[in-house]
Backbone as JSON Lines, residues from 0, in Angstrom:
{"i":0,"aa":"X","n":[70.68,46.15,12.04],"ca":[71.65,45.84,13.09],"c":[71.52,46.85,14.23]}
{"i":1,"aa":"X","n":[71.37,46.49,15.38],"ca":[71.39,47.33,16.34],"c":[72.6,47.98,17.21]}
{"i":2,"aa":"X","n":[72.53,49.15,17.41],"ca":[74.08,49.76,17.95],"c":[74.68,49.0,18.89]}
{"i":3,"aa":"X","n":[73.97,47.85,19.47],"ca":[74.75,47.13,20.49],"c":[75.82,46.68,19.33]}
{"i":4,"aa":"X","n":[74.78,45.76,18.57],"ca":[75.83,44.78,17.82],"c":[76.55,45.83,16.68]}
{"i":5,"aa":"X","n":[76.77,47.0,15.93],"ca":[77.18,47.38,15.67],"c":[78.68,48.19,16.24]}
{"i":6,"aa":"X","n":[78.35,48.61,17.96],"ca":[79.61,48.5,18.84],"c":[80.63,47.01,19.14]}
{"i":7,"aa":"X","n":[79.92,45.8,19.04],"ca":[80.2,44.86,19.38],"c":[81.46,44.42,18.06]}
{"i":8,"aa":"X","n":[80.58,44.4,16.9],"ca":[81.49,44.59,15.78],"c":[82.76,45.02,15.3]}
{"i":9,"aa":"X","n":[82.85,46.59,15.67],"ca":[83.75,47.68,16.12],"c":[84.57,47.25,16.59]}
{"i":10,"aa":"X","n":[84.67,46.59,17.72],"ca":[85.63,46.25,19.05],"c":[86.33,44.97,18.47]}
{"i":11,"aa":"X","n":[85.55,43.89,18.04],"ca":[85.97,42.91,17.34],"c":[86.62,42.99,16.14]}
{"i":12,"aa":"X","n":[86.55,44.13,15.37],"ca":[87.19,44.33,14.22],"c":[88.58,44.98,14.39]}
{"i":13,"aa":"X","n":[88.85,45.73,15.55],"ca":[90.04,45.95,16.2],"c":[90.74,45.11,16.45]}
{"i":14,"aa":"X","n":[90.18,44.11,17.21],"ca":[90.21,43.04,18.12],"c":[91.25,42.44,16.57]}
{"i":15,"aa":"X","n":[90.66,42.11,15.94],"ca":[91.44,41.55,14.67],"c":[92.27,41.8,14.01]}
{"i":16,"aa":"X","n":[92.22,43.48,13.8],"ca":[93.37,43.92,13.19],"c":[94.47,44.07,13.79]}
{"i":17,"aa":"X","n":[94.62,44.13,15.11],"ca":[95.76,43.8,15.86],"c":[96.31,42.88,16.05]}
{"i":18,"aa":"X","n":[95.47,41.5,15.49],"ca":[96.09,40.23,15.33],"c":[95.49,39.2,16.66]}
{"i":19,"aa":"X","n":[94.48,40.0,17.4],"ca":[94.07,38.98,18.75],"c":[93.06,37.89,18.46]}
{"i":20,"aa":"X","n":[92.66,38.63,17.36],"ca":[90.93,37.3,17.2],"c":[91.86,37.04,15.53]}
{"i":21,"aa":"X","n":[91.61,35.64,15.53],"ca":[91.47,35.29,13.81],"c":[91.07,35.49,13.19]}
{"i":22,"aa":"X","n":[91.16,35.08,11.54],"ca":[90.47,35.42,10.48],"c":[89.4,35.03,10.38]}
{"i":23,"aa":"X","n":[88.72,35.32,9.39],"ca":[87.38,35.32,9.11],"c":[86.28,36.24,9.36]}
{"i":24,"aa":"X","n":[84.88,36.18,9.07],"ca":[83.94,36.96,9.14],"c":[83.57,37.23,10.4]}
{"i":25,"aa":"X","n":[83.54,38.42,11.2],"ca":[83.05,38.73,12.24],"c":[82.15,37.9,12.86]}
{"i":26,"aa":"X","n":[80.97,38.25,11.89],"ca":[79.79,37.7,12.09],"c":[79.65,36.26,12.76]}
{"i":27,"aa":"X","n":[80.5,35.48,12.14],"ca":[80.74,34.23,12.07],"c":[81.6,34.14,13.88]}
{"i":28,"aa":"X","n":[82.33,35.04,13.81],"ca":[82.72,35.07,15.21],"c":[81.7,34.88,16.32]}
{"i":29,"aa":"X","n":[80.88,35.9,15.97],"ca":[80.01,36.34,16.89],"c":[79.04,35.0,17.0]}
{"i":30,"aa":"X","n":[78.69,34.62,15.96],"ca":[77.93,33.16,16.19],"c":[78.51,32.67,16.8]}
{"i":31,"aa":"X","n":[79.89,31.74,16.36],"ca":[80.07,31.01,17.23],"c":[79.89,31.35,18.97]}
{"i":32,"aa":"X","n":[80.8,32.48,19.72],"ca":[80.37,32.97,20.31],"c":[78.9,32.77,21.03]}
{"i":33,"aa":"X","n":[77.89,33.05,20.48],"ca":[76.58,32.94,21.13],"c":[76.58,31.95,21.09]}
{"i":34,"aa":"X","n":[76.62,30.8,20.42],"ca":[76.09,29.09,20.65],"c":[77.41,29.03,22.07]}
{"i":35,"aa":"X","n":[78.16,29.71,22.02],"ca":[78.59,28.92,23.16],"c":[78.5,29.53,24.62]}
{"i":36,"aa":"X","n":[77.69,30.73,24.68],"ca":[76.64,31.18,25.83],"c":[75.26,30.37,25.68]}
{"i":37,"aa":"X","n":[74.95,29.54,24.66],"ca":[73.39,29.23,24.97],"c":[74.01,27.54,25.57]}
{"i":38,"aa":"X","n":[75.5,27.05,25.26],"ca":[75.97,26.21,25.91],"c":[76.03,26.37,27.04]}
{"i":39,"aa":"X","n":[76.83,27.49,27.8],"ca":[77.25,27.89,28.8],"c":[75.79,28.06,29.96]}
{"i":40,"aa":"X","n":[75.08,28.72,29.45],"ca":[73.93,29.19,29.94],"c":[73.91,29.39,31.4]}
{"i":41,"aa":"X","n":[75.07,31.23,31.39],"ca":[75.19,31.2,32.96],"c":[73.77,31.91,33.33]}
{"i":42,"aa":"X","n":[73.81,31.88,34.64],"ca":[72.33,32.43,35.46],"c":[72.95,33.74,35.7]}
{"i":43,"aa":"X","n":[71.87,34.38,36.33],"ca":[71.72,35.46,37.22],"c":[72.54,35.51,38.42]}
{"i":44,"aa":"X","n":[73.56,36.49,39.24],"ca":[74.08,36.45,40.21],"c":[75.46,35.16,40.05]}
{"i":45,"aa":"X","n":[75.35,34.6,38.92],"ca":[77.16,33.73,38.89],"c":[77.98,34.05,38.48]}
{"i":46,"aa":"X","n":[78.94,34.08,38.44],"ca":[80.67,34.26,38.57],"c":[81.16,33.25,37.53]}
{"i":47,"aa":"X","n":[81.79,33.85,36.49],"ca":[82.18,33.07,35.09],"c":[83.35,33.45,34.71]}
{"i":48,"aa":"X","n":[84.38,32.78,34.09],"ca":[85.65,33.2,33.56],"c":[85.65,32.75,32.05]}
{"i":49,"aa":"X","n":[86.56,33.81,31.63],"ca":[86.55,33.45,29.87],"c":[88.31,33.3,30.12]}
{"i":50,"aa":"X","n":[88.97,32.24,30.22],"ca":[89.87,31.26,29.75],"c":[91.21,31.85,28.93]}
{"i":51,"aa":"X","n":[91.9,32.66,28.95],"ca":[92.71,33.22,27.91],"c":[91.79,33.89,27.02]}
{"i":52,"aa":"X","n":[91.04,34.81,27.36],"ca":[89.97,35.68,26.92],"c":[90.77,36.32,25.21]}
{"i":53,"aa":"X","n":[91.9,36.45,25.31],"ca":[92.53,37.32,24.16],"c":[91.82,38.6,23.33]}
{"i":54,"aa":"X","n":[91.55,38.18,22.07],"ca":[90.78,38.97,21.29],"c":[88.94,39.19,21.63]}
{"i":55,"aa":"X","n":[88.61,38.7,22.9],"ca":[87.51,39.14,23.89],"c":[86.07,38.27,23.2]}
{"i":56,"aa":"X","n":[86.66,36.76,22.58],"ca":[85.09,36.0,22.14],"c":[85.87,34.48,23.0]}
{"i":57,"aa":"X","n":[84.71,34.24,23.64],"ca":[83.27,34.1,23.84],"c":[83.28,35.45,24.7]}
{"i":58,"aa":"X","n":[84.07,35.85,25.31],"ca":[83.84,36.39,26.76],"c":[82.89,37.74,26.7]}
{"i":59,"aa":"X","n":[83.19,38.88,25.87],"ca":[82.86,40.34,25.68],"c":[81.58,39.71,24.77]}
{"i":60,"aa":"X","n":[80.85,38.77,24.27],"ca":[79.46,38.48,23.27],"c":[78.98,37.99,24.54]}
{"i":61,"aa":"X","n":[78.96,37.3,25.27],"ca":[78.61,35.96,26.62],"c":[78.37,37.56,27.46]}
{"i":62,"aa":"X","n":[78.97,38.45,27.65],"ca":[78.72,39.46,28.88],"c":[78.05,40.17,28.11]}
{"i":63,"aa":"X","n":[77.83,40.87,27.33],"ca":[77.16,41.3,26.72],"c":[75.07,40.72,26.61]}
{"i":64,"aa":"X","n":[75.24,39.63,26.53],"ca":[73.89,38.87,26.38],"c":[73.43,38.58,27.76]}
{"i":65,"aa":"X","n":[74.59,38.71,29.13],"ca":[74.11,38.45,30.09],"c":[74.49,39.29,31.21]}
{"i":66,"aa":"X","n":[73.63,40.23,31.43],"ca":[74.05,41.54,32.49],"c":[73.85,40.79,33.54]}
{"i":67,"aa":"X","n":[73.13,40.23,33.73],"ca":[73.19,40.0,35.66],"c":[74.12,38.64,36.55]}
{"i":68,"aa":"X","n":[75.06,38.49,35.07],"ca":[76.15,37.36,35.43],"c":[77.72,38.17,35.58]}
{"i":69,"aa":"X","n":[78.4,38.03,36.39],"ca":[79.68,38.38,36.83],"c":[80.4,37.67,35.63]}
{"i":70,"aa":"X","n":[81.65,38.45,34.89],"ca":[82.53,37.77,34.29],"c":[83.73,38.51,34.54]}
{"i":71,"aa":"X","n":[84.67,37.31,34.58],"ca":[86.06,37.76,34.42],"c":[86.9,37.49,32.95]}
{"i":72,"aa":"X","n":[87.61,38.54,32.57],"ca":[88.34,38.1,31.14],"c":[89.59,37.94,31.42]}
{"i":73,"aa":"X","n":[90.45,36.44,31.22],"ca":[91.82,36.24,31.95],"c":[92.38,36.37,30.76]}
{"i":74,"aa":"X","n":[93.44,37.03,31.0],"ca":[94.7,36.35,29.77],"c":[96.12,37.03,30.36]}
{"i":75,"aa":"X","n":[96.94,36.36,29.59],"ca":[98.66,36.53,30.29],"c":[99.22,37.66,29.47]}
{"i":76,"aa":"X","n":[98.57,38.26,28.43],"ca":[99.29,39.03,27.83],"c":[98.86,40.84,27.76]}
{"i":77,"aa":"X","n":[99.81,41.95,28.45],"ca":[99.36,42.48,28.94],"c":[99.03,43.5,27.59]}
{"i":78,"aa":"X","n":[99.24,43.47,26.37],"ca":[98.94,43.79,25.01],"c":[97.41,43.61,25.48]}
{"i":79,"aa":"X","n":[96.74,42.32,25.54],"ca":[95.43,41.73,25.24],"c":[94.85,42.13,26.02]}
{"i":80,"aa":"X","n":[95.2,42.3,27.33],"ca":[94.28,42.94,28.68],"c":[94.32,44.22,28.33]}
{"i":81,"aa":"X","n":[95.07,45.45,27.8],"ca":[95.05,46.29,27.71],"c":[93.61,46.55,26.93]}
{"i":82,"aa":"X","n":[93.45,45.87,25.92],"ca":[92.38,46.0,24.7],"c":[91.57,45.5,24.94]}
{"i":83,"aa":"X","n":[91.36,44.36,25.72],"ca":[89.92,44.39,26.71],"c":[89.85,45.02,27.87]}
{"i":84,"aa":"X","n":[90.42,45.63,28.43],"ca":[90.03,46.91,29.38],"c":[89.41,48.24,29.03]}
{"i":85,"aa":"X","n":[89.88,48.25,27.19],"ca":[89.01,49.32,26.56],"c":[87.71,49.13,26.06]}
{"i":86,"aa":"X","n":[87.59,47.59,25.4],"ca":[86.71,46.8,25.25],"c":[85.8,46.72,26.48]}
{"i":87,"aa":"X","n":[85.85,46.22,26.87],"ca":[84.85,46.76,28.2],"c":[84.81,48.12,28.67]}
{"i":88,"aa":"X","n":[85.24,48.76,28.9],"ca":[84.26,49.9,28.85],"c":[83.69,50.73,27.63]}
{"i":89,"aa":"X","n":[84.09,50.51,26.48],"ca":[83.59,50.78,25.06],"c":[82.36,50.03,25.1]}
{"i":90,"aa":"X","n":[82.07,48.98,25.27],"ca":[81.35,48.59,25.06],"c":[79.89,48.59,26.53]}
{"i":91,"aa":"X","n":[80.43,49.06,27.96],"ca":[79.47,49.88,28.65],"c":[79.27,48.46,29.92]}
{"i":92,"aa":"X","n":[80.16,47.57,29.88],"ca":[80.1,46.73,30.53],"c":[81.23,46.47,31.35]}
{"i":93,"aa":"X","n":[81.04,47.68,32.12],"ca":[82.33,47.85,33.77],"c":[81.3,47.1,34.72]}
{"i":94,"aa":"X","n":[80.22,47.43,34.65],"ca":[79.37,47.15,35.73],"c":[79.17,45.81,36.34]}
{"i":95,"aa":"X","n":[79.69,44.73,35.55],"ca":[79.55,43.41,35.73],"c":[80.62,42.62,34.91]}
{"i":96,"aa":"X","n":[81.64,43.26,34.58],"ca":[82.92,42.78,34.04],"c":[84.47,42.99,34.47]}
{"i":97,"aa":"X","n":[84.91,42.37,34.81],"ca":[86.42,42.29,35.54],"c":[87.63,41.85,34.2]}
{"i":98,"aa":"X","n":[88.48,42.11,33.97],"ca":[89.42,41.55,33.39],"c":[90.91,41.58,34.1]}
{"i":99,"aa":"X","n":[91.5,40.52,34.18],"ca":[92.73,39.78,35.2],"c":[93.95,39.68,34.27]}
{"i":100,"aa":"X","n":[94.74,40.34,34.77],"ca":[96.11,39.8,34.0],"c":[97.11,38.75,34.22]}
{"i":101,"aa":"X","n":[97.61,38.04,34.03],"ca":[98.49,36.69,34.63],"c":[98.07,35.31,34.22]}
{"i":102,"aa":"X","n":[99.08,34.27,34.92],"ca":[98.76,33.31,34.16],"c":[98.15,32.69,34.78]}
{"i":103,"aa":"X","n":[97.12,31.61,34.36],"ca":[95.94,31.01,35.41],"c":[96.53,30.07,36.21]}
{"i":104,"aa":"X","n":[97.71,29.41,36.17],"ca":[98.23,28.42,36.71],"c":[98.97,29.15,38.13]}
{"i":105,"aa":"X","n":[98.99,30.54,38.31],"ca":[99.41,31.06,39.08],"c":[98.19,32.45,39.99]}
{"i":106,"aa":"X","n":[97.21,32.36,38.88],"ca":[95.91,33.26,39.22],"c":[94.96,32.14,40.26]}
{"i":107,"aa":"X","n":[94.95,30.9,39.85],"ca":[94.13,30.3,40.35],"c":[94.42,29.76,41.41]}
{"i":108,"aa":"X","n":[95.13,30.15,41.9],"ca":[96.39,29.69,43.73],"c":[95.63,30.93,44.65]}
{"i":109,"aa":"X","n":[95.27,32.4,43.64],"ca":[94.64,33.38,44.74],"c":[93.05,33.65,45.43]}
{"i":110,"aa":"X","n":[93.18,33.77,46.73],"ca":[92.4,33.33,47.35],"c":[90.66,34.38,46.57]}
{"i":111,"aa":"X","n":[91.05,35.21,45.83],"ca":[90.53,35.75,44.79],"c":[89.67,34.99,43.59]}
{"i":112,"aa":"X","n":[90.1,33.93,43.45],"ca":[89.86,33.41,42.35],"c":[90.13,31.26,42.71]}
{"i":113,"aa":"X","n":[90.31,31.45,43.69],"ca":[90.42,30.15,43.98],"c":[88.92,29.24,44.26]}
{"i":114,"aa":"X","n":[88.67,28.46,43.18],"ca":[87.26,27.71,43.25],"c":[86.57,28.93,43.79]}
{"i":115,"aa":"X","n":[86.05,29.72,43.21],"ca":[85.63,31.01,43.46],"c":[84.57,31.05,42.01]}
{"i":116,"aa":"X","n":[84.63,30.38,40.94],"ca":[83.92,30.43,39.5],"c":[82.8,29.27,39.82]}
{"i":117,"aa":"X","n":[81.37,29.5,39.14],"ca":[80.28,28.85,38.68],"c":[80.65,28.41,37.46]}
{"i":118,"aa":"X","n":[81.22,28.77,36.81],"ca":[81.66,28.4,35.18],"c":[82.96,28.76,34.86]}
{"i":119,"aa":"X","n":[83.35,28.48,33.67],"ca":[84.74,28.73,33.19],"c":[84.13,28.54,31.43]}
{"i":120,"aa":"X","n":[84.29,29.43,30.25],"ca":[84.45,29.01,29.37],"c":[85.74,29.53,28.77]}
{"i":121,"aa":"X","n":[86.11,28.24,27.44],"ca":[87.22,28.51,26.62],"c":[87.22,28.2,25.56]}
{"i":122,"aa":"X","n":[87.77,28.95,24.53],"ca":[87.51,28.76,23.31],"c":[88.86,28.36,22.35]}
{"i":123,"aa":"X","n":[90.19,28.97,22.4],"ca":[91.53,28.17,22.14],"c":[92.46,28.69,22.73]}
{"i":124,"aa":"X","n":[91.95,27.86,24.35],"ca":[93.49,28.11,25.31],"c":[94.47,27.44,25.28]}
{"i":125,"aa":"X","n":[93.94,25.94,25.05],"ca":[95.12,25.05,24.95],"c":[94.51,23.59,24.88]}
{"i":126,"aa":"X","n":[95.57,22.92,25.09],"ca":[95.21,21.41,24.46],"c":[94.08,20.76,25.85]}
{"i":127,"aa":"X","n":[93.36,20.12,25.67],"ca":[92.32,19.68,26.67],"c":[92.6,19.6,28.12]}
{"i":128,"aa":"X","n":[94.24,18.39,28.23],"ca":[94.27,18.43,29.67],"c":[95.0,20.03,30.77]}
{"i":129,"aa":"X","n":[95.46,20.47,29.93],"ca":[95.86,22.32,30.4],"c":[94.75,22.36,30.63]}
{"i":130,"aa":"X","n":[93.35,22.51,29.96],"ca":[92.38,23.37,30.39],"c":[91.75,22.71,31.25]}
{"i":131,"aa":"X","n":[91.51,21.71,31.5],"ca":[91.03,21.13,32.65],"c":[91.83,21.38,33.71]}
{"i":132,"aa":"X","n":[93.11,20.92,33.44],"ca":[93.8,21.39,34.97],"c":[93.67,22.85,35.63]}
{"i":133,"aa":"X","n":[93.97,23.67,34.64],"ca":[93.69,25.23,35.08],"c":[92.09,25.33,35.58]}
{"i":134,"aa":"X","n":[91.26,24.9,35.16],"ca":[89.77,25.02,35.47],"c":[89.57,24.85,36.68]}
{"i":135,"aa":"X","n":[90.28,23.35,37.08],"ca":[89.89,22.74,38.06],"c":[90.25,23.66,39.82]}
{"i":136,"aa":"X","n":[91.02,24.73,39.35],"ca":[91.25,25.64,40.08],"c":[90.83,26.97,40.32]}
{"i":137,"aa":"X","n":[89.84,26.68,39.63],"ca":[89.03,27.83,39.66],"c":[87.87,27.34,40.08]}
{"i":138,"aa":"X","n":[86.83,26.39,39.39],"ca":[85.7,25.89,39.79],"c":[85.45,25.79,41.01]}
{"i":139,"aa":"X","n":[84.26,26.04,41.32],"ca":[83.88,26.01,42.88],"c":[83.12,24.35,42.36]}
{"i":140,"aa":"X","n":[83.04,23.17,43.53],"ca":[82.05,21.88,43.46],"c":[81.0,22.36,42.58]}
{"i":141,"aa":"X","n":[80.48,21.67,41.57],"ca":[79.36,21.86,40.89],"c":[79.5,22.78,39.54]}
{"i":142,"aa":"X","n":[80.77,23.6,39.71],"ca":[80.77,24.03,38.38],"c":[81.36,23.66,37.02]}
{"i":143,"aa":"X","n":[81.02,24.61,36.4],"ca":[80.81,24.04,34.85],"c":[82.26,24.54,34.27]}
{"i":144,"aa":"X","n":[82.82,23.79,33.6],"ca":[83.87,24.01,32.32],"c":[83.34,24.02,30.86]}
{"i":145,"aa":"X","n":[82.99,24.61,30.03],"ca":[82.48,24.73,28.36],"c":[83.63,24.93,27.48]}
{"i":146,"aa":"X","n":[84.01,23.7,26.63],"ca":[85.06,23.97,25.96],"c":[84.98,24.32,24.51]}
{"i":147,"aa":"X","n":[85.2,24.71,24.1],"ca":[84.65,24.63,22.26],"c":[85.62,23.89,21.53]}
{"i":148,"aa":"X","n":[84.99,22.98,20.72],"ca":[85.92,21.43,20.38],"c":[85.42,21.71,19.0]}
{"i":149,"aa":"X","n":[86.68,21.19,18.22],"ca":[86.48,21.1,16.72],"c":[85.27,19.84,16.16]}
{"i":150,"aa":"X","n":[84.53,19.87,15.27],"ca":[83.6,19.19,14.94],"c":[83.93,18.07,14.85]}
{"i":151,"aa":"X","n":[82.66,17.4,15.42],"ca":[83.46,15.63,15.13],"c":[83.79,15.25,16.61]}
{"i":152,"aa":"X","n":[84.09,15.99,17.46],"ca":[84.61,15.43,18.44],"c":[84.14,14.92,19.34]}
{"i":153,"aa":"X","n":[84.76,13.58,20.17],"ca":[83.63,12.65,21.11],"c":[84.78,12.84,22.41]}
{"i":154,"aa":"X","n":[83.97,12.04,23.23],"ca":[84.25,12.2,25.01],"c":[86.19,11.87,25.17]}
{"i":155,"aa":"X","n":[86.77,11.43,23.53],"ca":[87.95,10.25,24.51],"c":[89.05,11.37,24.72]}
{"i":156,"aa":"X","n":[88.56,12.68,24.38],"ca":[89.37,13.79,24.5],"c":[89.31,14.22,25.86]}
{"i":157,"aa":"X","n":[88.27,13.64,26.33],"ca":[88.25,14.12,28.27],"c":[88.19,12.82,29.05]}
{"i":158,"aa":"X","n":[89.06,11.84,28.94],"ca":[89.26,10.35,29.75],"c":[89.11,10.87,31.13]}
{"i":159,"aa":"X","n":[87.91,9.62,31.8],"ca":[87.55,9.7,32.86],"c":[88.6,9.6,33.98]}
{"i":160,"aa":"X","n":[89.82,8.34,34.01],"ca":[90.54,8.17,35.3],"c":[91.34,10.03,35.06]}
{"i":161,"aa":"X","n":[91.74,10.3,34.47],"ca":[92.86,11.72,34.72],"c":[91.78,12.82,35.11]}
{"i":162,"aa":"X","n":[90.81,12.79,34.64],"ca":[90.14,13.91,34.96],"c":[89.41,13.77,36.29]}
{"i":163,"aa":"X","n":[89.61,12.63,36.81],"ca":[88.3,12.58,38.04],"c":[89.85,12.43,39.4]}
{"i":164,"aa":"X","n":[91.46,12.52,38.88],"ca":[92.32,12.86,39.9],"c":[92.44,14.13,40.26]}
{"i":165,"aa":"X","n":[91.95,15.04,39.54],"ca":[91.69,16.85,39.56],"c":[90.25,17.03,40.14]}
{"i":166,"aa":"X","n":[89.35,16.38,40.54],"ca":[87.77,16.33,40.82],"c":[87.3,16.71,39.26]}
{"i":167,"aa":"X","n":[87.47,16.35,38.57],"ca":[86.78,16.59,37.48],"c":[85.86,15.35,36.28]}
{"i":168,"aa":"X","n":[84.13,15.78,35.85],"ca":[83.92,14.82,34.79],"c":[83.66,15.28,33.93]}
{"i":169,"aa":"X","n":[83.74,14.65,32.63],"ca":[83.0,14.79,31.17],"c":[81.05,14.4,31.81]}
{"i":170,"aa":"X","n":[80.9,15.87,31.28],"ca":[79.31,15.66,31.13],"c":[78.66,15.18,29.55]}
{"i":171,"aa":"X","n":[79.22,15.79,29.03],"ca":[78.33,15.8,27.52],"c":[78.92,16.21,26.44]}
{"i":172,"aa":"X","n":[78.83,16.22,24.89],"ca":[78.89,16.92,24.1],"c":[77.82,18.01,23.85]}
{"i":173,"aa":"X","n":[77.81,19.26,23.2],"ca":[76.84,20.03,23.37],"c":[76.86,20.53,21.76]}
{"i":174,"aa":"X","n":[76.04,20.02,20.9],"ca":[75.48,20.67,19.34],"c":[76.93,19.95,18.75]}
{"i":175,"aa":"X","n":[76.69,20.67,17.66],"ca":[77.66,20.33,16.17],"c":[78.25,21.21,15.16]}
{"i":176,"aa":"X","n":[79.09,21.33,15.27],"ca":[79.29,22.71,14.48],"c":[78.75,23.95,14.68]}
{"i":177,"aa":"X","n":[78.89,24.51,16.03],"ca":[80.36,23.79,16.66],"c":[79.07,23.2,17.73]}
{"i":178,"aa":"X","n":[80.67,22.82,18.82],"ca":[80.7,21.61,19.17],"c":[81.3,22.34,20.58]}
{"i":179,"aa":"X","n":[80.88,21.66,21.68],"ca":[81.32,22.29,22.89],"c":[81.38,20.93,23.76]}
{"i":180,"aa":"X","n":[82.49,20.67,24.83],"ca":[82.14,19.84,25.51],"c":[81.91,20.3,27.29]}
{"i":181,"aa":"X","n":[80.85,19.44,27.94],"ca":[80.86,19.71,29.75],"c":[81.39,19.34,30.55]}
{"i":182,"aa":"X","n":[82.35,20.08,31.15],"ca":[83.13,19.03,32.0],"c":[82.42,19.25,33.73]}
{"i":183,"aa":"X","n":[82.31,19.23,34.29],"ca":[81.66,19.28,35.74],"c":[82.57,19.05,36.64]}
{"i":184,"aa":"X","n":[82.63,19.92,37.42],"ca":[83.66,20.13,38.7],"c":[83.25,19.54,40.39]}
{"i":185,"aa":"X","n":[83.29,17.88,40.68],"ca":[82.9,17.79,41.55],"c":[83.37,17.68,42.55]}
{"i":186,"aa":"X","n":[84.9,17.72,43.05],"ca":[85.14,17.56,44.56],"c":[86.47,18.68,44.25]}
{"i":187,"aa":"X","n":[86.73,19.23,45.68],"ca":[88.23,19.97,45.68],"c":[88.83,19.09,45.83]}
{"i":188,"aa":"X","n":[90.19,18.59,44.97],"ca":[90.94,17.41,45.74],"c":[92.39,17.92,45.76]}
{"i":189,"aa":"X","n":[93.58,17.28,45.09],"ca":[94.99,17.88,45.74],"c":[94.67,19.56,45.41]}
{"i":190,"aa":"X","n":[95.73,19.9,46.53],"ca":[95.84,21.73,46.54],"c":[97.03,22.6,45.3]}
{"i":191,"aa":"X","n":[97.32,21.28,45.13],"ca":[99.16,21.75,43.87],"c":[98.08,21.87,43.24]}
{"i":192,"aa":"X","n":[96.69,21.5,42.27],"ca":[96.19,21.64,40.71],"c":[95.93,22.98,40.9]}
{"i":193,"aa":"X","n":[96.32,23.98,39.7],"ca":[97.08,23.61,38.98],"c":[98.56,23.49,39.38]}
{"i":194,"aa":"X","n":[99.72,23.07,38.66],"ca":[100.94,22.67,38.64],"c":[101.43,24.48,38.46]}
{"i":195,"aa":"X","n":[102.71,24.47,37.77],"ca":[103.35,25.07,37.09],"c":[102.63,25.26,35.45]}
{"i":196,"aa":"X","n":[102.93,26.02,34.63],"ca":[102.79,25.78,33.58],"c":[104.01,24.98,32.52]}
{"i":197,"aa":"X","n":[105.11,25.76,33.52],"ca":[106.27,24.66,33.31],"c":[105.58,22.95,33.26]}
{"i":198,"aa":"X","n":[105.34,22.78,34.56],"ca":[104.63,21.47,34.4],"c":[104.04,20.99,33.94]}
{"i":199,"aa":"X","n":[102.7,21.41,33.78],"ca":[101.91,21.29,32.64],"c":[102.24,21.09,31.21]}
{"i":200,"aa":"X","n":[102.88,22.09,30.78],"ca":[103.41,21.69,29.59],"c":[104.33,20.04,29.63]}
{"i":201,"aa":"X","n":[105.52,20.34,30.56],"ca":[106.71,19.3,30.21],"c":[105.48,17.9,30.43]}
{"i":202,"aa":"X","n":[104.56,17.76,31.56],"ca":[104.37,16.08,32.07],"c":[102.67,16.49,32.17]}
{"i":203,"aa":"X","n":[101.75,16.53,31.02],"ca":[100.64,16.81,30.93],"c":[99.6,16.24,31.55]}
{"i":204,"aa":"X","n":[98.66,16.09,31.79],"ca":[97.77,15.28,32.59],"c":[97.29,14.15,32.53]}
{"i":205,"aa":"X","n":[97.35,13.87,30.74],"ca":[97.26,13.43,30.28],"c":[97.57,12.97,28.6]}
């Protein structure tokens, strides 16, 4: 094992005992994790967000494997940002890593972060149409949403008419266990997406 992944470990095993990442085998974390950077597959010089980043997977494995990609780690809870602010620099990745505190339904209104992302991945922020709506406010035209979907799962979880009133499409499913889906960000359209989270929650998108 190499000291990367042996620091990487470390951080994640914290990450757990504090209750931010779930149970199970690290390791197993960390896989999943990488299949969903070889999903993601950001480039060189792009701008990526990890989604309610929490206990720091995909986001802190995904930055890690890719130095010359910009990432941001969002989450609302200032417990979780705290521990990825140590997490990133424990792990030596200030240089190309940002982490944001607040909620995206109110992050993604700033002119900071507004369709300002090449990508967005998420791994369990919330139920499909939340994450599309929040995405869709971040994505710049052309970018990518990567969701990680429980096995088994097909397109009717991303219906075309609701998602294409946010500029948004279902591209693909991506592998199997796990399982990731593409959503593609093609036009800016109303300026309210996202809503409230109030909103969101009470009258969903879908």
């Amino acid at each position: 094992m190499s000291t990367a992944d042996a620091d990487l470990l470390a951080v994640l095993g914290h990450s757990q005992f504090q209750g931010f990442l779930g149970p199970g085998d690290l390791l197993t974390h960390v896989d999943h994790a990488r299949a969903h950077d070889a999903a993601a597959r950001p480039m060189p010089g792009q701008r990526w967000c990890d989604l309610g980043s929490g206990g720091g997977v995909p986001g802190l494995v995904i930055a890690l494997a890719r130095p010359d990609a910009e990432f941001v780690l969002l989450d609302r809870s200032q417990r979780r940002v705290d521990f990825l602010e140590t997490a990133v620099h424990d792990l030596e990745l200030v240089s190309h890593v940002a982490v944001a505190l607040g909620d995206v339904a109110d992050i993604a209104h700033l002119p900071a972060h507004r369709h300002s992302y090449d990508g967005v991945v998420s791994r369990a922020f919330g139920p499909p149409a939340a994450v599309a709506e929040c995405s869709a406010g971040l994505l710049k035209p052309g970018g990518r949403l990567i969701v990680s979907e429980p096995p088994g799962t097909d397109e009717a979880r991303w219906p075309a008419e609701p998602l294409a009133r946010i500029g948004m499409r279902f591209v693909q499913m991506i592998g199997y266990a796990p399982t990731f889906a593409e959503i593609v960000r093609q036009t800016t359209r109303d300026s309210t997406y996202p809503r409230t989270w109030k909103q969101i929650r009470k009258h969903p998108l879908y």
